[in-house]
N, C-alpha and C positions, 0 to 999 in steps of 0.2 A: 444494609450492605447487600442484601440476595437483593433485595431491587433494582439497582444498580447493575451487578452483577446480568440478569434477567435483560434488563436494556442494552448492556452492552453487548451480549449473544443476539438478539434482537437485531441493534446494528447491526453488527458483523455478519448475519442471514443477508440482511437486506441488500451490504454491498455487496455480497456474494450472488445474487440474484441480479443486480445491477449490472455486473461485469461479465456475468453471463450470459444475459439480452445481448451486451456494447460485443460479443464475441459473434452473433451471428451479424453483427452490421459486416457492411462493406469496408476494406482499411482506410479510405479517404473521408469515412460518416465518424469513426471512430472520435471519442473525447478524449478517453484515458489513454487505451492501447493503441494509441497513436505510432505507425510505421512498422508495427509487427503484419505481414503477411498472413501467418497462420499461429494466430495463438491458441496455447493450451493454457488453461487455468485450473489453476487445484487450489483447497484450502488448507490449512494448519497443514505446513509443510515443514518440519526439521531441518535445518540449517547448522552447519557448523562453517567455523574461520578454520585456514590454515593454524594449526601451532596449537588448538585449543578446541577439547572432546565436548566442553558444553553444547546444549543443542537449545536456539531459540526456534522458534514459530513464529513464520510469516502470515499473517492473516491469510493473504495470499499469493499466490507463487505464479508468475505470468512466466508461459516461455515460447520462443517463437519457433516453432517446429520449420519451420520454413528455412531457418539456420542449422537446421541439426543438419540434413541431408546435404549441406550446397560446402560442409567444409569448413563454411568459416566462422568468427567467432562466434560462438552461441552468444542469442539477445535473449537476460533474462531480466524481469519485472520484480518487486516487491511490494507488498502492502500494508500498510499497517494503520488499523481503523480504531480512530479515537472516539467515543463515544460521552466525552468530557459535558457537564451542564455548567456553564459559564454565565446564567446567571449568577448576577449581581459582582461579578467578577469587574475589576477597574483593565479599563483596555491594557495600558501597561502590564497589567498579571498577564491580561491572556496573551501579548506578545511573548513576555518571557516563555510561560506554557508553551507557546507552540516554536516555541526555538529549545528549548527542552528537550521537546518529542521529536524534533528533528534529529537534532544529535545521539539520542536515543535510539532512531531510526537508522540512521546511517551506522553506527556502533552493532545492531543486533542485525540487520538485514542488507547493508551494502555492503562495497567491495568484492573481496576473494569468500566467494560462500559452497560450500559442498553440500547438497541435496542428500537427506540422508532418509528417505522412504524408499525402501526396496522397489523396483519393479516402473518407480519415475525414469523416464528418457537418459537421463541426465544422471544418475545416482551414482555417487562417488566421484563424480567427477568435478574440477572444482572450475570454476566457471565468476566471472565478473559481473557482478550485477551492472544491467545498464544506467536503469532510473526507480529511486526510492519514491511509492508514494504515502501522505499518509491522506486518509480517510476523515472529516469529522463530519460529525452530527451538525448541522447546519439550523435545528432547531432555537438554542439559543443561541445564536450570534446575528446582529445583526445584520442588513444590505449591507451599508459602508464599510463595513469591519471583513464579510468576507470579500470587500473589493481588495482593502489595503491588504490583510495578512497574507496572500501569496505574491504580494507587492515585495512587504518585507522582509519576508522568508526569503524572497529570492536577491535578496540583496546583499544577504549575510549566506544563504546556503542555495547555491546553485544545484547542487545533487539531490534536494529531496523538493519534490512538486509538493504542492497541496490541490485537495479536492473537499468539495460540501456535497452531503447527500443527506437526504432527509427520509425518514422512511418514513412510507406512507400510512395513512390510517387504516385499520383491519377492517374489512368490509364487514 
């Protein structure tokens, strides 16, 4: 279990490192933060819904500062990195898993979300998430498999993208 645990911190560095390169591109080179001008990224960011004091953590919290100043609605981002090992897993499991973690996704980090770390841009204020992403370990899954699954994700859930990212080996 700490192994696991160990790897999925692991992940989560790495697309946190990822997404912090994809921030100094240009907004037209961008993969993920695609259409944000000026983004801000922060990690394990506190999130709550209208109507309810629980607080989930988004992997990570994309916001476009370029919306804060101009007025109009604030564009914000979600993350959420799965770090799942899917061997030996039969493709049907891993569809259902990843229509699971979507809904999952959409339920803890989309919609109406209020930022709840003192001193973020945005704090207390409740704000629409634009676009859910989730994150996986692209290690075991196959080429085909990460062609079809944001095939079929998107066919059933328009609101959450997928992404594969693999971390690299430790020099």
């Amino acid at each position: 279990m700490r192994a696991d645990f160990r790897r999925g911190m692991k992940f989560q560095r790495s697309v946190g490192q990822m997404l912090r390169r994809e921030l100094e591109l240009s907004e037209h080179v961008r993969r993920v933060l695609r259409g944000m001008r000026k983004p801000r990224m922060d990690e394990n960011v506190g999130l709550t819904h209208p109507g309810n004091t629980a607080l989930t953590y988004a992997d990570q919290f994309a916001v476009d500062e370029a919306t804060l100043a101009s007025g109009a609605k604030v564009r914000v981002e979600t993350f959420s990195n799965k770090s799942r090992n899917f061997k030996g897993w039969s493709e049907d499991d891993i569809f259902k898993q990843v229509q699971a973690d979507a809904n999952e996704a959409l339920v803890k980090y989309g919609g109406i979300v209020q930022v709840r770390r003192p001193g973020h841009p945005i704090f207390g204020q409740d704000v629409t998430v634009s676009r859910v992403h989730l994150v996986y370990d692209s290690e075991t899954l196959t080429p085909s498999l990460k062609q079809e699954l944001p095939r079929a994700l998107g066919k059933k859930n328009t609101k959450v993208e997928i992404h594969f990212h693999h971390v690299p080996p430790a020099p």
